[in-house]
MARSEVO-753034 format. One line per 2 residues: number of its first residue (from 0); their letters; for each residue x, y, z of C-alpha. Coordinates in nm, 2 decimals, decimal comma. Each point is the difference from the previous one (the first is absolute). Layout:
REM MARSEVO-753034
NUM = A = X/Y/Z | ... .
//
This chain:
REM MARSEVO-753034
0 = XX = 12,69/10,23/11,95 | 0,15/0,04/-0,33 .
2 = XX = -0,22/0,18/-0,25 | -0,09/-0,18/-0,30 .
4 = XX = 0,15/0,18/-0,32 | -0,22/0,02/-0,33 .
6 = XX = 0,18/-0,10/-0,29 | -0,15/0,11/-0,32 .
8 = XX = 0,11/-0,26/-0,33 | -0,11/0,04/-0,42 .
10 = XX = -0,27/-0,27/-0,06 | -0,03/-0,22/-0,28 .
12 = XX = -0,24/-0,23/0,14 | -0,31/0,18/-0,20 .
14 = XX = -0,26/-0,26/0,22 | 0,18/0,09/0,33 .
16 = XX = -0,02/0,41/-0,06 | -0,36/-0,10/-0,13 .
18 = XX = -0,12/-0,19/0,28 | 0,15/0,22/0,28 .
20 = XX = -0,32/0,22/-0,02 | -0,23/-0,26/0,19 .
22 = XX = 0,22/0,03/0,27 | -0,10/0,39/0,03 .
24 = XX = -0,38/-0,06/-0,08 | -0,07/-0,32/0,19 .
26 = XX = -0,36/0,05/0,13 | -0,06/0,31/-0,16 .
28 = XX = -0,34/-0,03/-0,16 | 0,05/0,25/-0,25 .
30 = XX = 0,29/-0,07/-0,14 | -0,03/-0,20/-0,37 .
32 = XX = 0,28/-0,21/-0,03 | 0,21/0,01/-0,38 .
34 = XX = -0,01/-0,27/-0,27 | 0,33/-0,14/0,07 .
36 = XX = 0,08/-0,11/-0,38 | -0,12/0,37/-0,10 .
38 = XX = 0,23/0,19/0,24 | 0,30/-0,24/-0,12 .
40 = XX = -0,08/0,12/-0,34 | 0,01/0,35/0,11 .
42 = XX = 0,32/0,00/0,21 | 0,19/-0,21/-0,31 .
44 = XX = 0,26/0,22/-0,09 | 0,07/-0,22/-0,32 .
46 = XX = -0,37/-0,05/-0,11 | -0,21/0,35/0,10 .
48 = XX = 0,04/0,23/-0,32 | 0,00/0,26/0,29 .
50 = XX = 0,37/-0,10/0,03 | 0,17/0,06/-0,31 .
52 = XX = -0,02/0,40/0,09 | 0,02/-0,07/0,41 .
54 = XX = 0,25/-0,19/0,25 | -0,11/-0,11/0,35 .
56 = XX = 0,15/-0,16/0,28 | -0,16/-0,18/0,29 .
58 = XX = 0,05/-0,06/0,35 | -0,14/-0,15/0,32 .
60 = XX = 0,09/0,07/0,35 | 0,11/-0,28/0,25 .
62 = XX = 0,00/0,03/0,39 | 0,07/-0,33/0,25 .
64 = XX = -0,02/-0,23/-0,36 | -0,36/0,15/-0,08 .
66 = XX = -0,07/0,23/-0,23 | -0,15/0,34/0,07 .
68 = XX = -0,03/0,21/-0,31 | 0,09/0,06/-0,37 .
70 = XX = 0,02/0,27/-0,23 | 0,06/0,03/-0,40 .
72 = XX = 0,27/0,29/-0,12 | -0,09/0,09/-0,36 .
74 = XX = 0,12/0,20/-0,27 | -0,29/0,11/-0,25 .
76 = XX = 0,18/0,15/-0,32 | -0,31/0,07/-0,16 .
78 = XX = -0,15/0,23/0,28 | 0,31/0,21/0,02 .
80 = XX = 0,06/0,03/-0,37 | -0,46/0,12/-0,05 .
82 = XX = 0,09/0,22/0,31 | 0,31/0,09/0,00 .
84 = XX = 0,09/-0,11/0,32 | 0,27/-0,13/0,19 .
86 = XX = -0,13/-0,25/0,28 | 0,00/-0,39/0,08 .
88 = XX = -0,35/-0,12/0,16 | -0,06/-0,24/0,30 .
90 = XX = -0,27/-0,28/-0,04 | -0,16/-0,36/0,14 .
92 = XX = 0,07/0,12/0,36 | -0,11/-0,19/0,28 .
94 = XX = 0,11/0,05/0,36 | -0,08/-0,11/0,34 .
96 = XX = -0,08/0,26/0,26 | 0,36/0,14/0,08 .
98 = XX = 0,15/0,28/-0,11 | 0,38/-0,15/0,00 .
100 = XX = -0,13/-0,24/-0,25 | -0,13/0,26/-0,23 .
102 = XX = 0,29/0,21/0,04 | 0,25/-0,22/-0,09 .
104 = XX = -0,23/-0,15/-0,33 | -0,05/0,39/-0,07 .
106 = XX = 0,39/0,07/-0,02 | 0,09/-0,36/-0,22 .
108 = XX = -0,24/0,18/-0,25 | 0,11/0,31/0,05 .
110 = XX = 0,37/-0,09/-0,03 | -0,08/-0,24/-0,32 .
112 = XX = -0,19/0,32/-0,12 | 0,30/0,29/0,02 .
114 = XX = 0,26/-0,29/-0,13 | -0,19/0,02/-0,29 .
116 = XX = 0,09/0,38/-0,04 | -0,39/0,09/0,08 .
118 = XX = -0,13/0,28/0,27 | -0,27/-0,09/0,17 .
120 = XX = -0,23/-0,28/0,09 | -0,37/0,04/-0,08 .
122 = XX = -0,29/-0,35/0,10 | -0,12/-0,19/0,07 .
124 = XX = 0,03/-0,12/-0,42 | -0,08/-0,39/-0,05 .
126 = XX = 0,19/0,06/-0,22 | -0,20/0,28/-0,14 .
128 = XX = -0,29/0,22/-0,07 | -0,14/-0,14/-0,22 .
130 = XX = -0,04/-0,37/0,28 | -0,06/0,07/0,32 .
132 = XX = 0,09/0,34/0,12 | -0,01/0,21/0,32 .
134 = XX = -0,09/-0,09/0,40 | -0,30/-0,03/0,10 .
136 = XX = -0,07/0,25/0,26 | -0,40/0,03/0,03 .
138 = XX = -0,19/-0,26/-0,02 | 0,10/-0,29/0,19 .
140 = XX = -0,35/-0,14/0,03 | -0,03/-0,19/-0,31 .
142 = XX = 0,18/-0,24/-0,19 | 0,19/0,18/-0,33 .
144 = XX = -0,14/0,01/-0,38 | 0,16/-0,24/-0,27 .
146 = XX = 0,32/0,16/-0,08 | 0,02/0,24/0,38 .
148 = XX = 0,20/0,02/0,25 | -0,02/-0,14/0,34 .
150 = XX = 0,17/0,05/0,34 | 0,01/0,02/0,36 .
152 = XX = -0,04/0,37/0,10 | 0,28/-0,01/0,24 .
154 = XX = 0,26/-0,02/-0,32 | -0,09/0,41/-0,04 .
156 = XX = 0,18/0,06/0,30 | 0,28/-0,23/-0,05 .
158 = XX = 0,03/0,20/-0,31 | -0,02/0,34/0,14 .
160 = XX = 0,22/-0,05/0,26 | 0,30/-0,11/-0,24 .
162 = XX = -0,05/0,34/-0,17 | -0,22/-0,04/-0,29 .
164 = XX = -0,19/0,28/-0,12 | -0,30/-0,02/-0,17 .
166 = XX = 0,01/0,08/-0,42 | -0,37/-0,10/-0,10 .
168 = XX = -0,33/-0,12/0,14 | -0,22/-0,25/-0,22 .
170 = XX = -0,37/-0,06/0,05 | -0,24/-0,19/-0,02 .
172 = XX = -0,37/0,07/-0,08 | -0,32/-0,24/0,09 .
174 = XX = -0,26/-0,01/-0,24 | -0,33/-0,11/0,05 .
176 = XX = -0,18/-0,13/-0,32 | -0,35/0,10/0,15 .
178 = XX = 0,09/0,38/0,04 | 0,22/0,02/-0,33 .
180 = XX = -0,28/-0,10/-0,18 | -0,23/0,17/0,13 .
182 = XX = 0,25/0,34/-0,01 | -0,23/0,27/-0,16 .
184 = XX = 0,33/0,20/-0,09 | 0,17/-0,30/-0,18 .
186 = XX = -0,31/-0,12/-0,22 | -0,01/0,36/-0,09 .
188 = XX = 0,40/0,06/-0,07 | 0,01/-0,37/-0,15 .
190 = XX = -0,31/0,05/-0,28 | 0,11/0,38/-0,08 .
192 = XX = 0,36/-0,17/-0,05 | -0,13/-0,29/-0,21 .
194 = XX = -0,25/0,21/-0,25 | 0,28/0,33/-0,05 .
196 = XX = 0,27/-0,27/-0,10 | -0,20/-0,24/-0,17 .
198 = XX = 0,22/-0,25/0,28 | -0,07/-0,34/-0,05 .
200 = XX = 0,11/-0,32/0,26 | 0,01/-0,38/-0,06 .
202 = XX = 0,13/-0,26/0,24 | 0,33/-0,23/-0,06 .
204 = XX = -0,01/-0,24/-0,24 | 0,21/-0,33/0,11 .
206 = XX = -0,05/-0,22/-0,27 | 0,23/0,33/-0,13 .
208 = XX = 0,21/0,00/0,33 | 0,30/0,08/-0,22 .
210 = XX = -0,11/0,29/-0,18 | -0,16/0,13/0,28 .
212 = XX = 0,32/0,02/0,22 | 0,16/0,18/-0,33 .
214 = XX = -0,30/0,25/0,04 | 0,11/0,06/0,40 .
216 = XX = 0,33/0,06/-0,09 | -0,08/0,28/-0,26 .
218 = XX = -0,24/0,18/0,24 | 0,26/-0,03/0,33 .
220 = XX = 0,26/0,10/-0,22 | -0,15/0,32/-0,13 .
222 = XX = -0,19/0,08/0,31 | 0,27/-0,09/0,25 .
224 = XX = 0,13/0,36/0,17 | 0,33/0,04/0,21 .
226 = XX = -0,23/0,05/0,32 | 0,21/-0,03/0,35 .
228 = XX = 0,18/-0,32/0,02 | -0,19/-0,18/-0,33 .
230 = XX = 0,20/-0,18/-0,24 | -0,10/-0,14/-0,31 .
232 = XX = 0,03/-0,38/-0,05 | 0,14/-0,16/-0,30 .
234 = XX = -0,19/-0,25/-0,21 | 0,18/-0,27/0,14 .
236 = XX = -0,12/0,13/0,33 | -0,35/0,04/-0,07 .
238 = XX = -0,02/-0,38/-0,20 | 0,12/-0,13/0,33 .
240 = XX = -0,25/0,16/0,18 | -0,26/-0,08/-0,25 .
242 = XX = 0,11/-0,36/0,05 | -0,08/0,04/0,37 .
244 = XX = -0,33/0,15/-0,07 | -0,15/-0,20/-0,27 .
246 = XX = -0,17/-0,23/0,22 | -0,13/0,26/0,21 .
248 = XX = -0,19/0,20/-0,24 | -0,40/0,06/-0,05 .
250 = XX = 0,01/0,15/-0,32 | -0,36/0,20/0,06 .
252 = XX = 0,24/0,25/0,23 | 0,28/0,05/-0,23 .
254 = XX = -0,11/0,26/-0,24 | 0,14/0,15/-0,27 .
256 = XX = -0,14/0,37/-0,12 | 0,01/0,12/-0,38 .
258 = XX = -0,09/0,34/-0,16 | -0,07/-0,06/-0,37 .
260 = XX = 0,15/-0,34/-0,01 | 0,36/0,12/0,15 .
262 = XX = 0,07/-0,14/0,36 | 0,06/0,28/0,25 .
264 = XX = -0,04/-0,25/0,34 | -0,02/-0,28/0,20 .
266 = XX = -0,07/-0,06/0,35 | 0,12/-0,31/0,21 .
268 = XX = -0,21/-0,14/0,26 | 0,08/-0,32/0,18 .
270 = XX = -0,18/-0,20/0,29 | 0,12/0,03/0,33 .
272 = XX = 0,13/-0,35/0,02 | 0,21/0,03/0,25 .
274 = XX = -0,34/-0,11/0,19 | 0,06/-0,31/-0,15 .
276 = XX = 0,36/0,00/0,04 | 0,00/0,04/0,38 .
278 = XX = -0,10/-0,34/0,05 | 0,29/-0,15/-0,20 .
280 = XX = 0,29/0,01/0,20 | 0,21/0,12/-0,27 .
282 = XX = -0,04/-0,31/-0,19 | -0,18/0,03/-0,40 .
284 = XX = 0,02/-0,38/-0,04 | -0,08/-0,34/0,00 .
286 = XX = -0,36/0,13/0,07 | -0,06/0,36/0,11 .
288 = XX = 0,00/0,13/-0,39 | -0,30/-0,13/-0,07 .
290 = XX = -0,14/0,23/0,33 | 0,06/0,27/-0,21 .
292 = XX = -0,28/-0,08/-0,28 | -0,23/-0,19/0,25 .
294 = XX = 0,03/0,28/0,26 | 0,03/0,28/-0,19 .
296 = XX = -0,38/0,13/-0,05 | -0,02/0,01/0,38 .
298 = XX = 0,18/0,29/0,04 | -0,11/0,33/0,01 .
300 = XX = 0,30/0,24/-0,03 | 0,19/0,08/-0,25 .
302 = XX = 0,31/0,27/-0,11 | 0,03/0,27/-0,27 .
304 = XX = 0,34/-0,10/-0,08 | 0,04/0,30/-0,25 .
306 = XX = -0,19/0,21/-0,22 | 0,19/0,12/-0,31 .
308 = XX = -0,05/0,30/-0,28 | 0,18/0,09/-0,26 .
310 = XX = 0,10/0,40/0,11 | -0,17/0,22/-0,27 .
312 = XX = -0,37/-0,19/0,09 | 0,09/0,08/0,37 .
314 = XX = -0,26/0,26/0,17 | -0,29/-0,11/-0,19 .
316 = XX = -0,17/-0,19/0,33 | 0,06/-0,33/-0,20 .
318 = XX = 0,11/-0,08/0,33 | -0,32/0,00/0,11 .
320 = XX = -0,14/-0,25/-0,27 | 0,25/-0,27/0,07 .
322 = XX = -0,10/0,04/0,40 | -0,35/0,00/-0,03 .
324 = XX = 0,02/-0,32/-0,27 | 0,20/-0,17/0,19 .
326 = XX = -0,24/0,05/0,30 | -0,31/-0,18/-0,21 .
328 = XX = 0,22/-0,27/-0,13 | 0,11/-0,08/0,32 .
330 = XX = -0,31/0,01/0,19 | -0,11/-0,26/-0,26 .
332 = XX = 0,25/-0,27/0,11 | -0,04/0,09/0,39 .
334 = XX = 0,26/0,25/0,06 | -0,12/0,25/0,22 .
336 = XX = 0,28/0,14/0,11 | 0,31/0,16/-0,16 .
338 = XX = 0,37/0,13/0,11 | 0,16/0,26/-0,20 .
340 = XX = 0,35/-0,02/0,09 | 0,26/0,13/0,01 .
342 = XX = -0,01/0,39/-0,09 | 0,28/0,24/0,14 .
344 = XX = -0,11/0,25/0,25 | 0,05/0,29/-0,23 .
346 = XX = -0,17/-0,17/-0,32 | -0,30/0,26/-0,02 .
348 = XX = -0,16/-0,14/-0,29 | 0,00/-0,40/0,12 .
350 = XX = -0,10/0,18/0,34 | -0,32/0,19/-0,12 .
352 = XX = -0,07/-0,30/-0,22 | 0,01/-0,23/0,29 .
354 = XX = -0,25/0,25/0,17 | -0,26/0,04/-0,31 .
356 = XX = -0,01/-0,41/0,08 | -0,17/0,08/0,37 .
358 = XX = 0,40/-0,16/0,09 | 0,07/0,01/0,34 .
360 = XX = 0,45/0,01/0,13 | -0,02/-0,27/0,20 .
362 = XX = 0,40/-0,11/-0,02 | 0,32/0,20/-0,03 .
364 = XX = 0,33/-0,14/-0,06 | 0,33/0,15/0,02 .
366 = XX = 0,32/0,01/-0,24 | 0,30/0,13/0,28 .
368 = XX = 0,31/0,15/-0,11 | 0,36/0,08/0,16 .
370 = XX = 0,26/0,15/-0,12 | 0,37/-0,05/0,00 .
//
């Protein structure tokens, strides 16, 4: 019998790359399937701001006329220019169980990767840190946060056994609203951190949606830090996401903090609607939009997206003040449980903060590297 040969082609059928993943999933119940018309938007080379720094290819694997697997090659200017780096990432990988179909998606990447004068490979990127980031490797009992990564746990050994090393873990701490409130340590850090710096909070304002995203930008641009693998985005980058978000936001659990008037931070928490996603199929419209305000008290988790302050009010446990608001707020509208997600392995601070909130690592995801 003649052996089938897998032919790996570049794909500009957006839908087709898109859609491939229910093939991989099919009848896994934890698995939340993406809004199609939102993961167009993010693989548009010609309409995601995240492209006018970054190039990607993409590419599907065929075997017997069916595909089998694809991969995105991508070049990320921005993250080698903040960290003076030389490598291409690897993203949006899906695979069936074989290890000859990996391989060969592996090497097109790989190959588009070094033709573009870079040195290594580093992913899983889609398309980069700051979407969805890293493999999940513990965890595979529950369906991902808004915004996290998913996969079958098999994908860690088609990865290791290409070569892959790993560069970083990221993780992922539960939070339950019951025991953070109730935190003797964090009402006690939080109300000696709110009387010493006079450290004031107010919820968003959206009839001021505007002005309010200008006060997000000032705060992540001052307190953003060249941690491991974090690049800042541009304004065009954080409008589009704002965009996304708008419709997603409770404004009683996006706070802004001020000391004497002058804002110093912000933290961003969203829903976990990706409860309410999971029924969708991938598709937003004709009538599954509306889910989203109809269904969106009944759900009970949500994510701390990101907590931001500005550097020189940094160490103060205003920390501490933002978690423990956010904890009341939230218990107010039914949330009783929280994600904080993702912090790097080696992040001390996020870690201990994660633990002063009674958080508990329940997932760990993976970023993999190999060199050339």
């Amino acid at each position: 019998m003649n052996k089938i040969s897998i032919e790996i082609v570049p794909q500009s059928d957006i839908k087709k790359f898109i859609k491939f993943a229910w093939k991989i999933y099919k009848g896994d119940q934890y698995w939340v399937p993406p809004l199609i018309m939102e993961k167009k938007n993010i693989l548009n080379t010609q309409k995601n701001p995240f492209f006018k720094r970054a190039e990607m290819e993409l590419y599907m694997a065929k075997r017997d006329g069916e595909y089998v697997g694809r991969i995105a090659a991508i070049k990320n200017d921005t993250h080698n220019e903040i960290h003076s780096e030389n490598i291409g990432f690897f993203g949006f990988f899906e695979c069936i169980n074989d290890q000859e179909v990996a391989n060969l998606l592996f090497d097109t990447a790989k190959e588009w990767i070094k033709n573009k004068g870079l040195d290594a490979m580093r992913g899983p990127a889609s398309p980069s840190s700051n979407d969805e980031y890293g493999l999940l490797i513990e965890g595979f009992d529950d369906s991902p946060r808004l915004m996290m990564t998913y996969n079958p746990s098999y994908y860690m050994d088609l990865i290791d056994n290409y070569g892959f090393k790993k560069a970083k873990d990221l993780y992922a701490y539960r939070i339950d609203n019951n025991k953070l409130v109730e935190s003797e340590k964090l009402v006690r850090v939080s109300d000696i951190a709110k009387r010493r710096s006079k450290f004031e909070i107010r919820p968003m304002n959206m009839k001021e949606f505007k002005s309010e995203l200008e006060n997000v930008k000032y705060v992540y641009n001052k307190a953003w830090a060249p941690n491991w693998g974090f690049i800042p985005m541009t304004e065009e980058e954080i409008d589009a996401l704002a965009k996304d978000l708008k419709p997603l936001i409770e404004p009683s659990i996006v706070l802004f903090g001020y000391i004497e008037g002058n804002l110093v931070g912000f933290v961003l928490v969203i829903r976990d609607y990706n409860q309410i996603f999971k029924n969708f199929n991938g598709k937003l419209f004709p009538f599954n939009f509306i889910k989203i305000f109809t269904q969106r008290k009944k759900v009970p988790w949500a994510r701390i997206l990101t907590l931001g302050i500005i550097p020189e009010y940094q160490k103060r446990g205003l920390d501490g003040v933002f978690y423990y608001e956010v904890a009341n707020r939230a218990k107010e509208i039914g949330i009783i449980i929280g994600e904080a997600s993702w912090v790097l392995e080696d992040n001390e601070m996020m870690k201990r903060g994660a633990e002063v909130m009674n958080g508990v690592l329940y997932k760990k995801y993976r970023v993999y590297q190999l060199d050339f």
